[in-house]
N, C-alpha and C positions, 0 to 999 in steps of 0.2 A: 504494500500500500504506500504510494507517494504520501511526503510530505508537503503540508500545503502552507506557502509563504504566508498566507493571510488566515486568520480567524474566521469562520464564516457566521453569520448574523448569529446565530442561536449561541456562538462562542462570545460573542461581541454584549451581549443580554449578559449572561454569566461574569464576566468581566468587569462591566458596568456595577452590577449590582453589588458584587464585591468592592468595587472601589465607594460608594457609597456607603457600604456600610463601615468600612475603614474609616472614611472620613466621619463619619457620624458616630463612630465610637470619638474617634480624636476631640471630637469638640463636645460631648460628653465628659470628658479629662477633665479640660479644658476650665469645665464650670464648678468654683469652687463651693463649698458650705459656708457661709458664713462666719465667723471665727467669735467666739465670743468678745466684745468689745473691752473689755474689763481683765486687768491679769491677775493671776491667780492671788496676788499679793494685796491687788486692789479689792477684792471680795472678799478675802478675808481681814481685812482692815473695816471694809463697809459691814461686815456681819458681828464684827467683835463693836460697832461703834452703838451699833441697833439699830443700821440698815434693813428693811426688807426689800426684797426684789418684786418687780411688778414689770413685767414686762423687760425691757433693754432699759429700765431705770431704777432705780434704789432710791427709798423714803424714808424718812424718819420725821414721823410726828410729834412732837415735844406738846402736852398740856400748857397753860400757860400758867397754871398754881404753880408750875415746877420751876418757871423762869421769872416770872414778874410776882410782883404784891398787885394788889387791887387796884385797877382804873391807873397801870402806871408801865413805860416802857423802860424798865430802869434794872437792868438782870440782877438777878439775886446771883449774890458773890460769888457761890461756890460751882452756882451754874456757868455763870463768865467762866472758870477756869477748867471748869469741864469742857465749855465749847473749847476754846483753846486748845488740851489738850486732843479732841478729838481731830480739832481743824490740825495740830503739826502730824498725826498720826495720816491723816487723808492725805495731806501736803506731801509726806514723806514716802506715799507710793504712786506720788504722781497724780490726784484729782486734787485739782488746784480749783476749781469751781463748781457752784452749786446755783439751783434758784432756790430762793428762800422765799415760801409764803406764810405772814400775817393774815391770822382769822378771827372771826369773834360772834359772839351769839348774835341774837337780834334784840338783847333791850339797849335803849339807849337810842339815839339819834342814826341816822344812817351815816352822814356824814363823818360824824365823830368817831364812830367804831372802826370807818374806813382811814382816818387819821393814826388812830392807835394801834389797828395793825399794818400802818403802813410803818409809822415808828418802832415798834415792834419788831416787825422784817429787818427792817436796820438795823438795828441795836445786835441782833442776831449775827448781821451778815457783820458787821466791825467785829463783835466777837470771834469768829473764823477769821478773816483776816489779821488779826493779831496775833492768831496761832497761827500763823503763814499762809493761809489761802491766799489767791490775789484776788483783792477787793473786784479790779475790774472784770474778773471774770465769772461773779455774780450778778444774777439778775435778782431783785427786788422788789415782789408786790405785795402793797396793802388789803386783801379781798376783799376785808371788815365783814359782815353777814351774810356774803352773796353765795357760799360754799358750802353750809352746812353738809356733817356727815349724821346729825341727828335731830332729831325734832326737838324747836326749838319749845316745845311748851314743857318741858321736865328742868327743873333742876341739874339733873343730871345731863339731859341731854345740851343744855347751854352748856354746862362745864367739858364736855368733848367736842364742843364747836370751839371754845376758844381755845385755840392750839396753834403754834410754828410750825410748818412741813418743810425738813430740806430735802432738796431731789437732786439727786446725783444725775445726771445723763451721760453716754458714753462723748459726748462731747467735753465735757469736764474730765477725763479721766485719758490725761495722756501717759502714753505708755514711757515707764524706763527704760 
């Protein structure tokens, strides 16, 4: 039986379809999974601080009995040195920035509440920056009542609206 220079069409099918599928493994490779954005060092700094994870972001809700006295933006002492601390512990694996939000029940004026936890947020976000965060790479909002996580008609439930949230995003968390 000759050998024949050329493939003929049903050889030429065959060929094709393997090179296709060649190619289509290749860029299967190609495509990676995603990488956790956080290194292992950054997670467990956010987990020892009282991060929880939510998604590709890390939260920590701070009470505000824990941080402030009554109708006032003014940290209770040993919380300032807490933040501090936490903020050089975040600093030192690389998340240098955070948003911080100010919340607060709904008695009192609307304006006002959105004042105190705008002061609030601050007051929080200079704390981390002190312990080494960089100031400019927080963001800063006062929500004042607009966020409740509880209904505001309980005692109780005012006292778990007014709280600080920091949130960590992989944006704040550059790698060493």
């Amino acid at each position: 039986m000759p050998t024949r220079p050329w493939p003929n069409r049903t050889d030429i099918g065959g060929v094709r379809a393997l090179f296709v599928a060649a190619a289509l493994a290749l860029l299967a490779a190609c495509q990676t999974v995603p990488a956790d954005p956080y290194t292992a060092s950054q997670v467990a700094a956010l987990e020892r601080a009282g991060f929880t994870r939510e998604g590709d972001r890390y939260l920590l809700g701070l009470p505000d009995r824990l941080l402030f006295e009554f109708d006032s933006s003014d940290l209770v002492p040993e919380r300032r040195v807490a933040l501090g601390e936490m903020a050089a512990a975040l600093s030192g694996v690389g998340i240098l920035g955070a948003r911080i939000e100010g919340h607060t029940d709904s008695v009192g004026e609307e304006a006002y509440n959105r004042a105190l936890s705008q002061d609030r947020a601050e007051t929080v976000m200079r704390a981390l920056a002190a312990g080494g965060m960089d100031a400019g790479a927080m963001q800063v909002l006062g929500l004042g009542e607009s966020d409740p996580i509880e209904s505001n008609d309980t005692e109780e439930g005012r006292s778990q609206n007014r709280r600080v949230v920091i949130i960590v995003t992989p944006a704040a968390a550059i790698p060493l």
